[in-house]
DRENDO-1510 file (C-alpha; in Angstrom, 1 decimal, always signed):
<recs>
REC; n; res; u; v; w
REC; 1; UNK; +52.5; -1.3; -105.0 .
REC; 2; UNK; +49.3; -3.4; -105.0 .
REC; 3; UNK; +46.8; -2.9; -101.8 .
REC; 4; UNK; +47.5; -6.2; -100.3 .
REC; 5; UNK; +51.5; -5.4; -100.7 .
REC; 6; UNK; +50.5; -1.9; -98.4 .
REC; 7; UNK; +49.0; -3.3; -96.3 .
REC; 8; UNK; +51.5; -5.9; -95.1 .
REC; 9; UNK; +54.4; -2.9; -95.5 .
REC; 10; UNK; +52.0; -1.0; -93.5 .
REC; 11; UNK; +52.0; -4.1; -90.5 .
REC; 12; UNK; +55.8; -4.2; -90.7 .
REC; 13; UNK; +56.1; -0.3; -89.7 .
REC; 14; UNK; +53.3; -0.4; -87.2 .
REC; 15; UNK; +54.4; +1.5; -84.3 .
REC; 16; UNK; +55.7; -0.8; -81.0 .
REC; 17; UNK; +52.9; -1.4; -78.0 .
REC; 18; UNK; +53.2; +0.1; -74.7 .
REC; 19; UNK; +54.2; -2.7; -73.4 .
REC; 20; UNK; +57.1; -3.4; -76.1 .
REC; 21; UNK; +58.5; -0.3; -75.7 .
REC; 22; UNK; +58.2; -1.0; -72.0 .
REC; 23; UNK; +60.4; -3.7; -72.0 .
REC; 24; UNK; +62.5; -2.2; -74.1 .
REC; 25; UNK; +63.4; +0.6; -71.5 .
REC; 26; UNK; +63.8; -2.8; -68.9 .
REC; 27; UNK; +66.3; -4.6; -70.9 .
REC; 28; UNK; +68.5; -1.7; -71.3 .
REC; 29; UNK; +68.5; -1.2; -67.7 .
REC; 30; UNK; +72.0; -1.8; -66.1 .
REC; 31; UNK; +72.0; -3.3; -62.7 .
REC; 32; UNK; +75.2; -4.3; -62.5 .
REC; 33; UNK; +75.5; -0.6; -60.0 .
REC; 34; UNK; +73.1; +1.7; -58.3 .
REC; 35; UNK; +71.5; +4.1; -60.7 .
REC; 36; UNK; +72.1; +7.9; -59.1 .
REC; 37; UNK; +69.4; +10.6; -59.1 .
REC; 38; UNK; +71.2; +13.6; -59.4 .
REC; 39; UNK; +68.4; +16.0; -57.9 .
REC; 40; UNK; +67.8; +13.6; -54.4 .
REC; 41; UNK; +71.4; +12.4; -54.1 .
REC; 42; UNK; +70.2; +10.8; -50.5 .
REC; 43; UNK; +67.6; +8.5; -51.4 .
REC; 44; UNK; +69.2; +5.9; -50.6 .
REC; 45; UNK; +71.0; +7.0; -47.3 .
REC; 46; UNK; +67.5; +8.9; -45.6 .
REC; 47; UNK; +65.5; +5.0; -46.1 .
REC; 48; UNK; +63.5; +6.8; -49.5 .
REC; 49; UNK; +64.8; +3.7; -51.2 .
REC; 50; UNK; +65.3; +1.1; -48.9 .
REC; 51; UNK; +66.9; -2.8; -48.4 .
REC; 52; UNK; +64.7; -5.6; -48.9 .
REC; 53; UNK; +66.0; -8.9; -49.0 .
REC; 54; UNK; +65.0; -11.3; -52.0 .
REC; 55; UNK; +62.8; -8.7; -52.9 .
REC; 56; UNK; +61.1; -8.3; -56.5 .
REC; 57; UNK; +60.4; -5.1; -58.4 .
REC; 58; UNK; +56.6; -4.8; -59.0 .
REC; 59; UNK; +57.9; -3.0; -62.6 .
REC; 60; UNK; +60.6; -5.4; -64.2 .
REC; 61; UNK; +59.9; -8.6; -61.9 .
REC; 62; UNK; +63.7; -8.9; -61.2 .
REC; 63; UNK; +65.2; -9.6; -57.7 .
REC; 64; UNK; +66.9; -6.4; -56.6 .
REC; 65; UNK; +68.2; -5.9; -53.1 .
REC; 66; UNK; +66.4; -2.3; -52.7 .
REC; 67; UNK; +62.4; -0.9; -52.8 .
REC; 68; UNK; +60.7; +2.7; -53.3 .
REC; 69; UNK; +57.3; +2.3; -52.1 .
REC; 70; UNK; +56.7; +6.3; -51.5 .
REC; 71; UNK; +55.0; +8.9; -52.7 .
REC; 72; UNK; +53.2; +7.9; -56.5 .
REC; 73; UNK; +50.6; +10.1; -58.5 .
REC; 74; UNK; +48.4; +7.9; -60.8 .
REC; 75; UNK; +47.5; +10.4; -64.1 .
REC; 76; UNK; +43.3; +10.9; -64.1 .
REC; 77; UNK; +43.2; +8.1; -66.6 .
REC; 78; UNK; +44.9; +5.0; -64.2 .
REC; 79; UNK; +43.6; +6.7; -61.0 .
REC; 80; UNK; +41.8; +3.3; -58.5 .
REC; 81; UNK; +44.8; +1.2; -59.6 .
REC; 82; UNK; +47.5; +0.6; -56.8 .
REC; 83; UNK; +51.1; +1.9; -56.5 .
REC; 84; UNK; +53.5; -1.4; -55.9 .
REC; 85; UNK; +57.1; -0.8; -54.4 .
REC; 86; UNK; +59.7; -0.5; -57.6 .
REC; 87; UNK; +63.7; -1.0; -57.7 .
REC; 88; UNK; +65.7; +2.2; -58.4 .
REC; 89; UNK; +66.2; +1.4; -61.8 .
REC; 90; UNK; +62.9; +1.6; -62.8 .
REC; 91; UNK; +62.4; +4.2; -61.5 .
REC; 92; UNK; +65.4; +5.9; -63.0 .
REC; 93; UNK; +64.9; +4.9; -66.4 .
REC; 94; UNK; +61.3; +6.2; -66.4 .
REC; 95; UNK; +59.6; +2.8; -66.5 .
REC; 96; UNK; +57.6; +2.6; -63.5 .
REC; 97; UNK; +56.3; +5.9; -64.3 .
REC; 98; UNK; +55.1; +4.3; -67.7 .
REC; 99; UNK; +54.1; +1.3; -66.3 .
REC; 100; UNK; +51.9; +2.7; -63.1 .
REC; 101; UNK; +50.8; +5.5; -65.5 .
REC; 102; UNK; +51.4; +8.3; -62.8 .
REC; 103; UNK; +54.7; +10.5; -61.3 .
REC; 104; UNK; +56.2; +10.3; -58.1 .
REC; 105; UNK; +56.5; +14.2; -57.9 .
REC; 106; UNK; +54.0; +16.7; -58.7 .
REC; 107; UNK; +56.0; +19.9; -60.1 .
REC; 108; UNK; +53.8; +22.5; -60.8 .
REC; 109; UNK; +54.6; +24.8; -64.5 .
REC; 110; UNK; +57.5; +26.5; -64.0 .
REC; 111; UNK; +58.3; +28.7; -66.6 .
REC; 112; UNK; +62.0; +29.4; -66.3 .
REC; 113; UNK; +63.0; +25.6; -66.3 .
REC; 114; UNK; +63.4; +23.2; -69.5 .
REC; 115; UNK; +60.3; +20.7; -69.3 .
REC; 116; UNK; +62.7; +18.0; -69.9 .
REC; 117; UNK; +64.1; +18.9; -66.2 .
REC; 118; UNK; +60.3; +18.9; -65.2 .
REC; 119; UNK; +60.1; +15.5; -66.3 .
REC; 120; UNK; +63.4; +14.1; -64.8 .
REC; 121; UNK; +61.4; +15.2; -61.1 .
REC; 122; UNK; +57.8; +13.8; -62.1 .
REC; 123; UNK; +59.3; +10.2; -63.5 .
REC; 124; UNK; +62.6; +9.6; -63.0 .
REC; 125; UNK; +63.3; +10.7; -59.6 .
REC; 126; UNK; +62.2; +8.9; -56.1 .
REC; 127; UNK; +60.0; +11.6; -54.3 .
REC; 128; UNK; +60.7; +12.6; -50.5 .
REC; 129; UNK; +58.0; +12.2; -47.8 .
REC; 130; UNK; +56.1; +14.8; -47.1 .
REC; 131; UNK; +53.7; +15.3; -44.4 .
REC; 132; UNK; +50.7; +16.8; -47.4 .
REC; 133; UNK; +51.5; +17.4; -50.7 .
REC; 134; UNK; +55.2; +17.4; -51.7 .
REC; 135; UNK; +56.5; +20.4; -53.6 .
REC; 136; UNK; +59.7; +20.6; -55.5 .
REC; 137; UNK; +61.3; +24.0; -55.6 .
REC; 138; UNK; +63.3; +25.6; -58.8 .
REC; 139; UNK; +66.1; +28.0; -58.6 .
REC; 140; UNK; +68.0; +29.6; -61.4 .
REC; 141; UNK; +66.2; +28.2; -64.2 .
REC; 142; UNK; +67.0; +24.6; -62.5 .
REC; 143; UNK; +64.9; +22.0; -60.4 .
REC; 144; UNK; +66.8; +22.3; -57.0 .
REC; 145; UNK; +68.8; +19.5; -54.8 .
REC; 146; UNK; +66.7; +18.2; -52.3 .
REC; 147; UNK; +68.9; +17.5; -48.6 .
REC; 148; UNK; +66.2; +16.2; -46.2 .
REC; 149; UNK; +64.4; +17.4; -43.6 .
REC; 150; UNK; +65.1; +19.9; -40.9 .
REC; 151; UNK; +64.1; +20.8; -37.4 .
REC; 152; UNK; +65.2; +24.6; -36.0 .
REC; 153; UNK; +68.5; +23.4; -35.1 .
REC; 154; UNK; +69.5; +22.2; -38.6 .
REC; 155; UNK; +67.8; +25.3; -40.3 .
REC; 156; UNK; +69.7; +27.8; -37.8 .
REC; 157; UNK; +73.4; +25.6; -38.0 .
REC; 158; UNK; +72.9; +25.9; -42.1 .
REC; 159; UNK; +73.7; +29.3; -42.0 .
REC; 160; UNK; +71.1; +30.0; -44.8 .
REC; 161; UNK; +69.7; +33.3; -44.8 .
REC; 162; UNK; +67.4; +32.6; -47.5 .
REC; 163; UNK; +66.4; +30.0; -46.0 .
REC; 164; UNK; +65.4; +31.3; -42.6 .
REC; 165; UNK; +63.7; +34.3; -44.6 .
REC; 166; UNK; +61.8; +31.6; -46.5 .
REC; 167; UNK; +60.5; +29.4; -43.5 .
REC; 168; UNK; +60.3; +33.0; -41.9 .
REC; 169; UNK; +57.9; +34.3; -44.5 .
REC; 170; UNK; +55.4; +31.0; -44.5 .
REC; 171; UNK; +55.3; +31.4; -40.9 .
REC; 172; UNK; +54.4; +35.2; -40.9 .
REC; 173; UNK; +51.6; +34.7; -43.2 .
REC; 174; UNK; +50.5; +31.7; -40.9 .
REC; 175; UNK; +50.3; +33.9; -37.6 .
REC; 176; UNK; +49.1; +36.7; -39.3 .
REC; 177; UNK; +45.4; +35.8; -38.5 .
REC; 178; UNK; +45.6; +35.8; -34.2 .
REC; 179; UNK; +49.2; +37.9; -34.0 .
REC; 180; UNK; +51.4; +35.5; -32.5 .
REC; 181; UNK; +54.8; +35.1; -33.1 .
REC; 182; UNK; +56.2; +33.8; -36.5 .
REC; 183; UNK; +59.7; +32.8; -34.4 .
REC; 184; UNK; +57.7; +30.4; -31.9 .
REC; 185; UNK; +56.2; +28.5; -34.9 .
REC; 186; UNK; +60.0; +28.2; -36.3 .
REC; 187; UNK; +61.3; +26.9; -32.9 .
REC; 188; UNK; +58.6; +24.1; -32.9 .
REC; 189; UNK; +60.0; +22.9; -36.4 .
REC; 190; UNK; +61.2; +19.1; -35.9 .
REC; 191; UNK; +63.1; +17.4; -38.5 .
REC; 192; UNK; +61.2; +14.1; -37.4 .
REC; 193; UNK; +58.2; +15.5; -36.8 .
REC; 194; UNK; +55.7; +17.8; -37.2 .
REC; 195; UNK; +56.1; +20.8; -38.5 .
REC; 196; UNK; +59.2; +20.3; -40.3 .
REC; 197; UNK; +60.6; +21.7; -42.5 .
REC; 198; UNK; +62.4; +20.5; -46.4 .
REC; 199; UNK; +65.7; +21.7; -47.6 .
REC; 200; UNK; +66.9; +22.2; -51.1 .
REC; 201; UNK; +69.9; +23.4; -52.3 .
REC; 202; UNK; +70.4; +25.4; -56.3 .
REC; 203; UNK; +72.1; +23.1; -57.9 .
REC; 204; UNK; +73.6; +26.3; -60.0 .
REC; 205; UNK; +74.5; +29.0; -57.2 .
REC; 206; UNK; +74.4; +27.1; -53.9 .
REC; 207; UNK; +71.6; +28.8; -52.1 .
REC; 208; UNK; +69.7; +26.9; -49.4 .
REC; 209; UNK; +65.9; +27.6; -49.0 .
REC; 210; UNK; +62.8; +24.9; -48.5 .
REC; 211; UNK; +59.3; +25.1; -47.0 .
REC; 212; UNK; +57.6; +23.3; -44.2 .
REC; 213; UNK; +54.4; +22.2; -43.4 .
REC; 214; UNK; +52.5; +20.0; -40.8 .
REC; 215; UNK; +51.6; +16.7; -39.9 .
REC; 216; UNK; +47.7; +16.1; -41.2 .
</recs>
């Protein structure tokens, strides 16, 4: 094979652009139904995603009758660029993660659970609000279902132990410094306010737990 002859085989193979294999992910994209995310089956239902009439999607520039504009991480790399809201799909496909250069979830390294499921949480999955930094818990070698937020009420009608031993725990350690009470921080817990708490269920043994935290 002569060099010119190389070097036009070598053009043909040439790997596809960003952007191609951006659009690539969009046109497979079904929107003929909702896309699910199996780890925050309430996205839709608590306003994460929400209605918007003749709105478009700042990823695939289609029409699409629901937003995410929450919670997005740029990578070091894209960070000063700004977040734009995204339709479901691309978000479930993993192409506004690609496209912003960022993930909706920060999960720290967790050992016991495949980095594929990692990955499903960071770009593929809509993240909850939180009042600082979200956190996404793991449980039996799984990411964990997220339910919503709770007040006192909702964490004492659960019936979770390990939940109320979890919330139980942060607030000892919180009190610790001036010895007051860690059950009169869990009675100011306000599932629409602040401090409130996050609830998560194991997606493998059923277990409730969470964590809460404050309004900044």
């Amino acid at each position: 094979m002569s060099f010119l002859q190389k070097l036009i085989h070598s053009k043909k193979e040439a790997p596809p652009t960003e952007e191609e294999i951006l659009q690539q992910i969009i046109a497979g994209q079904d929107y003929s139904v909702l896309p699910e995310f199996p780890y925050y089956p309430r996205a839709y239902e608590d306003g994460t995603i929400h209605p918007a009439e003749h709105a478009v999607c700042a990823c695939c520039g289609k029409e699409v009758p629901c937003l995410y504009g929450g919670h997005f991480h740029f990578l070091e790399h894209a960070r000063g660029q700004q977040f734009q809201e995204v339709c479901p799909w691309c978000i479930a496909s993993g192409a506004a993660a690609r496209k912003f250069h960022g993930v909706f979830c920060k999960v720290k390294d967790i050992s016991d659970v495949p980095e594929e499921t990692q990955a499903l949480i960071r770009e593929r999955t809509p993240c909850f609000d939180g009042w600082k930094e979200e956190q996404w818990l793991s449980h039996c070698g799984d990411m964990m279902e997220y339910l919503g937020t709770a007040g006192y009420e909702e964490l004492i009608a659960c019936g979770s132990a390990e939940f109320l031993d979890a919330l139980t725990a942060l607030a000892e350690e919180e009190v610790s410094w001036d010895g007051g009470k860690a059950e009169s921080v869990l009675k100011r817990l306000d599932g629409d306010g602040s401090p409130r708490a996050y609830a998560f269920r194991c997606r493998q043994c059923g277990i409730i737990t969470g964590y809460y935290d404050y309004k900044p």
